[in-house]
N, C-alpha and C positions, 0 to 999 in steps of 0.2 A: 339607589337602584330599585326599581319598583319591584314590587314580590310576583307579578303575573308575567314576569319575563319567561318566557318559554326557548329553552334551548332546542333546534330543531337540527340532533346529532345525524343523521342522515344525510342531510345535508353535503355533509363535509366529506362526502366519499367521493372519492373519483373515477372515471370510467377512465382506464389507459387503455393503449395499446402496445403497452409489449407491458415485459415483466417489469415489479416496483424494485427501485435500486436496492432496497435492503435483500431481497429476493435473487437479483441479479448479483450479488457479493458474494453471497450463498453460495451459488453454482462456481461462480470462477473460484474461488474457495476449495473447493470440491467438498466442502461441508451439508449441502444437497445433493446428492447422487444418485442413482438406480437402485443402489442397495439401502437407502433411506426411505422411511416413511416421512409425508408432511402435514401439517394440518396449518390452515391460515385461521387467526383465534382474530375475529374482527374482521372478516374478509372483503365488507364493503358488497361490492357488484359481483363479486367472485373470478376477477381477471386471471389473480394471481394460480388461486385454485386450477384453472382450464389452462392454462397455460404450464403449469409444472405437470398436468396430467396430461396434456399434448408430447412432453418429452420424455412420458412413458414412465414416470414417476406415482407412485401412491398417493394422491392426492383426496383432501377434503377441505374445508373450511366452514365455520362458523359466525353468520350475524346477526347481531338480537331487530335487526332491519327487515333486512333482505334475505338474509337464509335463518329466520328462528328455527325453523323445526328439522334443522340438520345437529343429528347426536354432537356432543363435545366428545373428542376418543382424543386418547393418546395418542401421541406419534413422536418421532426420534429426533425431528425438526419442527419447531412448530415457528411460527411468526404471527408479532405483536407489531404490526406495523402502522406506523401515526395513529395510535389508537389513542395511548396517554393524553395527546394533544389533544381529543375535540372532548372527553369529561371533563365535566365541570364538578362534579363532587369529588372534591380530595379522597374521601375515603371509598368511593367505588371506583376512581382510580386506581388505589391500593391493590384493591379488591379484584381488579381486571388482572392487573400484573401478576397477582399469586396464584390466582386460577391458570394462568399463561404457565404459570412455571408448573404446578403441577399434571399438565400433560404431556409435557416435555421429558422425553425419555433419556437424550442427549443436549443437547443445543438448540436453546430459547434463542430465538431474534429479537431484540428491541429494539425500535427504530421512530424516533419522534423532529418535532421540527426544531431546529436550532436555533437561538436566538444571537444574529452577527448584527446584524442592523436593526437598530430600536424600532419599533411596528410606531406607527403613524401615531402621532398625539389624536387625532378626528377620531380613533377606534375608542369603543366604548370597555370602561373596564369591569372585569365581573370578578368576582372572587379570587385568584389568582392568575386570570387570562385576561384575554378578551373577548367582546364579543365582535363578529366579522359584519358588514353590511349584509350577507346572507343569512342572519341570525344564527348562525354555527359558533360554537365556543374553540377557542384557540388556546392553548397555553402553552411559550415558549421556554423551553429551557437553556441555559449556559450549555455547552458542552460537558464539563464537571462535574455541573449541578446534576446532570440525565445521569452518567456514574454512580455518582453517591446517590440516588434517588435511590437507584437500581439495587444497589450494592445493600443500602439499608436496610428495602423491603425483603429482598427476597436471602439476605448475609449471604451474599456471593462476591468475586470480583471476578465483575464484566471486561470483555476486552474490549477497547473500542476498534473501530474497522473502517471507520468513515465517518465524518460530521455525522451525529444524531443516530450513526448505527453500531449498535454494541451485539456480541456473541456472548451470550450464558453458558458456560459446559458445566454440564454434568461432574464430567471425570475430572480430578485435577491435572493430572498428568495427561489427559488430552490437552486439555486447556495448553500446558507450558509447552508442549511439542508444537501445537499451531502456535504457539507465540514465537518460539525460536526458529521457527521455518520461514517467519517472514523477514529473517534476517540473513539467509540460508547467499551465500553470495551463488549466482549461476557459472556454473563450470563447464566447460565439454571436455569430455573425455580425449586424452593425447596420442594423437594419433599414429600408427605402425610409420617407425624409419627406416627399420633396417629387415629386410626378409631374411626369419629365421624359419629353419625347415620344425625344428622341435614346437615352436610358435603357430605357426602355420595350421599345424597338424593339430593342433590343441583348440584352434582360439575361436572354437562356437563355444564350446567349451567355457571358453575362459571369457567371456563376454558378461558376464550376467557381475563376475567377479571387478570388471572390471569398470561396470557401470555403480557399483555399491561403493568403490572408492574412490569414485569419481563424486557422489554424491557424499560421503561421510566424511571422506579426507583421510579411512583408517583401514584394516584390513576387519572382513568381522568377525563376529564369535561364533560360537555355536548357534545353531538357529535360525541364522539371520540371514543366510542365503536358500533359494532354494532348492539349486542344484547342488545342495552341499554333498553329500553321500557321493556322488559324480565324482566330485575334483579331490575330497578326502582319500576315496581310494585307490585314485589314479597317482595323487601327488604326497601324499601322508597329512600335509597338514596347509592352510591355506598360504603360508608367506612361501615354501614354493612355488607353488603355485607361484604367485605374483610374482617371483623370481624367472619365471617365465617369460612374463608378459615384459620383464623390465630390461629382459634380451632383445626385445624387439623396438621399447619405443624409450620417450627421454625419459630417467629418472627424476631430473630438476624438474619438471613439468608435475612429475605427481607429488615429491617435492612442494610444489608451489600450489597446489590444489590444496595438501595438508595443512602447509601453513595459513592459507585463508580459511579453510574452517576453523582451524583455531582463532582464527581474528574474529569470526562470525561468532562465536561461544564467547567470546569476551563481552562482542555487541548485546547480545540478548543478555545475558548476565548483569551486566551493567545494569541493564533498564527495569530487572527484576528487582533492582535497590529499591523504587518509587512505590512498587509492591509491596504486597506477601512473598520474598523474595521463598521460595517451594524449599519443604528439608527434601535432602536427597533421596528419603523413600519415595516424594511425588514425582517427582522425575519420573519419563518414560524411561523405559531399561537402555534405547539403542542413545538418549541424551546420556546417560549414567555412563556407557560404553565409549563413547564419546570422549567428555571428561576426562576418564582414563586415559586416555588415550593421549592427552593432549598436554596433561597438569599430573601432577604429584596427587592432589589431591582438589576435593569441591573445595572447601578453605582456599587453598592457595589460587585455584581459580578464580572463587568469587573477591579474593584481594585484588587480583591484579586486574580485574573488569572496574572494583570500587577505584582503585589509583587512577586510571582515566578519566571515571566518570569525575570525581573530585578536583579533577584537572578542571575540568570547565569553569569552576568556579572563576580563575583567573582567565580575564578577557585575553590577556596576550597569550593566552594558549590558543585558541582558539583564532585569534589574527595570523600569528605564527605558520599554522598548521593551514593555514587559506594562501598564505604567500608560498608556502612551500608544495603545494600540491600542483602536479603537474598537469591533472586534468579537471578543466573549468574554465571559465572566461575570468580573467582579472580584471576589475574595475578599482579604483580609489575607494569603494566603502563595501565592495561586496564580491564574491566568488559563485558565478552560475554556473550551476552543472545540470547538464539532462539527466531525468532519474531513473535510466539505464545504466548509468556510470556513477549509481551512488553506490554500490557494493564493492567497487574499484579503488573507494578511496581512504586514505587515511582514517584507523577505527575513532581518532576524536572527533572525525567531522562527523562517523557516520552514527557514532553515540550521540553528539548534537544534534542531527536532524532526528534522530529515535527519540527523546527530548520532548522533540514537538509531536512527531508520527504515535509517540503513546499516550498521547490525548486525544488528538483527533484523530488516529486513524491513517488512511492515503486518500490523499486528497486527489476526488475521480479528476481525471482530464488535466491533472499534475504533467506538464513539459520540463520545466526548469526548478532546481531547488535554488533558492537565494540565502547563498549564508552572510549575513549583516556581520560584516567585521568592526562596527563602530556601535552596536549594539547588540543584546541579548537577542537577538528575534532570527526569525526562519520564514521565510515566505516563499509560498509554491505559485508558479505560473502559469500560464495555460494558453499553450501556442499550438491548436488544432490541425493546423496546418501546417506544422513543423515540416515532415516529413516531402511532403509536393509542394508549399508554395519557398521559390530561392530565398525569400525575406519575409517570414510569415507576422502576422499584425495578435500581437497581444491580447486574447478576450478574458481575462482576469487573473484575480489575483489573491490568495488567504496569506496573510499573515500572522503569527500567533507570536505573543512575545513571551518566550521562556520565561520571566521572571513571576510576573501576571496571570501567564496562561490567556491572556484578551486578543481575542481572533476581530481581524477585521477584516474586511473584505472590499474590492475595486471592480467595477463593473466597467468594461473597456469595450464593450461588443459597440455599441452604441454611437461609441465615437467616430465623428468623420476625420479625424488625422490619431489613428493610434501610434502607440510607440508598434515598433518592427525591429526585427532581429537583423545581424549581419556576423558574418563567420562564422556561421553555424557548427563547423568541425570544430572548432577550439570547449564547445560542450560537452562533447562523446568521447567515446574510445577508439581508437583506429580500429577496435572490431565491430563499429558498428556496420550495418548492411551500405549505408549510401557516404561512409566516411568520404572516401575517394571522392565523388561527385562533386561533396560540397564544399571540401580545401582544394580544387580545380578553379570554382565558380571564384573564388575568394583571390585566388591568385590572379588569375584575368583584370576581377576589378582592382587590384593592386596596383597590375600594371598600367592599368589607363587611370590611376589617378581617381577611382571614384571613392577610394576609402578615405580620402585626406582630410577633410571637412568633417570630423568627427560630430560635433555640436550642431552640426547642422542636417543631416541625416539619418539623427536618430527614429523621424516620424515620417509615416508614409509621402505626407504633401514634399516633405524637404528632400526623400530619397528620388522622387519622382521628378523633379525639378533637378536635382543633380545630373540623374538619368537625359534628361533633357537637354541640359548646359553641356553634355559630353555628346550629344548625341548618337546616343544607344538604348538600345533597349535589351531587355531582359526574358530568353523565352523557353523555357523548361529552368536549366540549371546553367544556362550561357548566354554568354553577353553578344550581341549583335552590333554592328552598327547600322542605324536608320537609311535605310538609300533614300536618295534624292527623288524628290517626283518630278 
């Protein structure tokens, strides 16, 4: 490598137009919000910056480029995004990342490029990177590897949130509340059966109570509502109250809210094994309240999440637990489910797919989870079109195989005959929005015979050509037949 090579870091910035995906995670997150300050450390062209200050957010940023003589300050969010990647000096690498964290008040972003497909042998190699045909310095990392990178420098444990994007917190027990939230299964509150007048009269009242045990599974404690003083001195103490509300709608329903939070506290439990599984001082108070609520005790809780999780060990739990689940598609090696209906299911599948989700994160533009019942592995799919196209065409695909942790990835946008979907409803739950529509379309093609030919309508050229052979066509979510010209 000659010594006059000149890295020309600048380079490597990008001009977007909308917000960078680590920046965009943030927001949907609510981890960036109104009440946050941000500062982008590396900001490149300053997209990111004008853009979170467009949505009325405290913004600034930093580049030793393009914005040198903007102050380094504090702030409560800060973001280190594909910065790692374009230094080429290990140790001002370091050196980037530790300055990153000491402005961070709360919640450091680190977001760098992932290494799934080996970069081209033609690229030149520099120190531990490459260098680009743009004379920009590249170095990719493992998934893992960005982890531990993180974790070493700065002795934290990062969460990852997506390929290449990890959240730093500050606090511990923030940290474990976002992490057990993304395990939170979605509920709606059960709605009034029966009109009671005592109910009636009470239930603005009673709303706020009844959206807290809709979301915890539990009744709460002191504190934790904030119309408490209200319902305390109207009803003496809050299970009245609820005693109220349980006059009017189904008990099994909240019932069955409780018991899936509890199945959710097992999920995140579990996966806190691969952790610094938190003593129960870091716990936030309303996870602590929780627990209680739920277990005898954290011990016996954190037993009966490790008993599942150790289950996996044996593949035939995990085949088992695929044949028996009623929501998914069954095939001969594998069970897809849309990942709307992964909170639906069986806690060993959804401990399996957490498995892989606590390495890499959710994977954006995730349609279908693939559980490999003939192997270790988890692959997420990505059918954009799910939702409006009746047989939408496959545009990729990550797989990551539990044992390895080795993420590969399928690029399917490209291709002129992709694989396509059929029976869309056998994915979801009957509560999804267009369940009806798409066990309609599927019944149709049933009855004309266009599902029989399985092997041979798996790809768009061969669905088209069957469509053909019947002479029909397909136009929103129904089958037509061609008239005559």
């Amino acid at each position: 490598m000659p010594e006059a090579l000149e890295i020309e870091r600048h380079r490597a910035a990008i001009a977007r137009t909308d917000l960078s995906r680590p920046v965009r995670l943030a927001i949907e997150w609510a981890i960036l919000n109104p009440d946050t300050t941000f500062f982008d450390y590396g900001c490149g062209y300053g997209g990111d910056v004008q853009r979170v200050k467009n949505l009325g957010y405290t913004s600034a940023g930093w580049d030793p480029y393009y914005h040198p003589d903007v102050p380094r300050t504090p702030a409560d969010v800060v973001n280190l995004g594909y910065v790692l990647n374009v230094i080429e000096d290990s140790e001002e690498r370091r050196q980037s990342l530790r300055q990153a964290w000491e402005l961070t008040g709360k919640i450091l972003i680190v977001a760098a490029q992932i290494l799934i497909n080996a970069p081209s042998k033609t690229q030149l190699a520099y120190n531990d990177g490459i260098v680009t045909r743009r004379n920009t310095f590249q170095k990719y990392y493992e998934q893992e590897e960005l982890k531990t990178y993180i974790d070493e420098v700065l002795n934290v444990d990062a969460v990852p949130i997506a390929l290449g994007v990890y959240f730093v917190f500050r606090d511990e027990a923030e940290k474990e509340s976002y992490k057990a939230i993304r395990f939170f299964s979605t509920t709606s509150t059960p709605r009034v059966r029966i009109p009671v007048k005592r109910f009636e009269d009470y239930q603005e009242q009673l709303q706020p109570l009844m959206a807290f045990f809709t979301k915890r599974g539990r009744l709460p404690v002191k504190g934790e509502l904030e119309n408490e003083q209200e319902l305390l001195s109207e009803f003496g103490n809050f299970r009245r109250a609820f005693g109220v509300v349980l006059q009017a709608t189904d008990e099994e329903e909240w019932d069955a809210i409780a018991y899936r939070r509890s199945l959710d506290i097992q999920v995140y439990l579990a996966l806190t094994h691969f952790d610094r599984r938190p003593a129960w001082q870091k716990l936030a108070p309303e996870m602590r309240h929780d627990i209680k609520a739920f277990f005898s005790s954290y011990e016996e809780a954190c037993l009966v999440a490790d008993q599942k999780l150790f289950s996996l060990g044996k593949p035939e739990v995990i085949q088992t637990a695929c044949e028996k689940s009623k929501i998914g598609k069954h095939t001969r090696g594998a069970l897809y489910v849309h990942v709307s209906a992964l909170a639906a299911l069986d806690p060993i599948l959804r401990i399996c797919e957490g498995c892989a989700s606590r390495t890499i994160g959710r994977v954006d533009e995730a349609t279908l989870i693939k559980y490999h019942t003939d192997k270790p592995q988890i692959s997420y799919l990505s059918y954009p079109e799910f939702d409006t196209d009746p047989h939408p065409a496959l545009k990729a695909s990550i797989g990551i195989d539990l044992k390895t942790l080795f993420i590969t990835h399928r690029d399917y946008e490209t291709r002129a005959n992709p694989p396509i979907l059929h029976r869309k409803e056998t994915f979801i739950t009957s509560s999804y929005p267009r369940y009806e529509e798409f066990a309609k379309l599927t019944q149709q093609e049933q009855e004309l015979g266009l599902l029989n030919q399985k092997s041979d309508i798996g790809t768009r050229e061969g669905w088209e050509k069957c469509l053909a052979a019947h002479r029909v066509e397909i136009r929103g979510h129904q089958v037509y037949p061609i008239q005559e010209s």
